[in-house]
C-alpha positions, 0 to 999 in steps of 0.5 A: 454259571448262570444262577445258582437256583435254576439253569435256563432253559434251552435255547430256541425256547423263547417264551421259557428263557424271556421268563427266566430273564425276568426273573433275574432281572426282577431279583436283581431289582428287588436287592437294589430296593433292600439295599437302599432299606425298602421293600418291592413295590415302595420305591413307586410311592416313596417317587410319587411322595417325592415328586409330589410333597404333601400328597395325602394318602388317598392321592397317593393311592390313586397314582400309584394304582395301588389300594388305600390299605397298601398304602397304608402299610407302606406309608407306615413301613417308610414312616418308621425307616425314616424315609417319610413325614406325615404332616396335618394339613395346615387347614384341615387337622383331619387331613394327614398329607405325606412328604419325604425326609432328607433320606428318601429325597436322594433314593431315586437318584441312587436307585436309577444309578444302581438301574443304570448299572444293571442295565449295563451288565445286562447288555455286557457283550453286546453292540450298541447296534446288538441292543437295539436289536435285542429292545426292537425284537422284544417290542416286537414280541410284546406287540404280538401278545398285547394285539392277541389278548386285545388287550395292547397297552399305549405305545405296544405298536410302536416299534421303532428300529424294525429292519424287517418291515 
């Protein structure tokens, strides 16, 4: 019925179930991203190629907030699909700068489609007011656990349509 690896856990057990839904949703995510040929975690530096043409690789490692020998792996993988170019830099032979080909060009576009579209299924059922309820209840539990751990991150108090307060 609900997955065919695992049921979920029972309800009245938040923690266990919002872990389940991640799960799902994170599955679900990783078959988008194969299904436009790229692995999990690429599709943040084929974006960040895209927006930003001619990045180099030490730029790219900085924004994405992923090691330089990640980098290089994925900018290997990408370059080999097809989804990237590297070019010397016009001034300086020594520096490689990134860009991306026709074919990574139309992903994001295609992959926030396909986001959208889960995001759909995902909140199949339920009112529109539902869903605002459902995000405000979620922000509110991330809120919580960031403010415990000290460790809130920008917008974590931020939750807007609380009808308790």
């Amino acid at each position: 019925m609900y997955c065919k690896h695992k049921d979920p856990p029972p309800e009245g057990i938040i923690g266990p179930r919002v872990n389940y839904l991640s799960r799902l949703v994170r599955r679900r995510f990783n078959e988008v991203i194969a299904e436009e040929g790229l692995f999990s975690g690429q599709q943040d530096i084929l974006f960040a190629i895209v927006d930003n043409e001619g990045v180099t690789s030490s730029e790219l490692s900085s924004m994405a907030g992923v090691s330089a020998a990640t980098i290089s792996v994925s900018v290997k993988r990408m370059e080999k699909a097809g989804f990237i170019i590297k070019k010397a830099d016009e001034n300086d032979a020594r520096i490689s700068r990134l860009y991306p080909t026709e074919k990574a060009r139309a992903l994001p576009e295609n992959i926030r489609y396909k986001m959208n579209a889960l995001e759909e299924t995902l909140c199949a059922g339920m009112s529109g007011k539902d869903v605002l309820r459902f995000s405000s209840y979620l922000q509110l539990a991330i809120k919580n656990l960031c403010e415990q751990s000290g460790q809130c991150l920008a917008g974590g108090d931020n939750i807007e349509g609380d009808e308790n307060k």
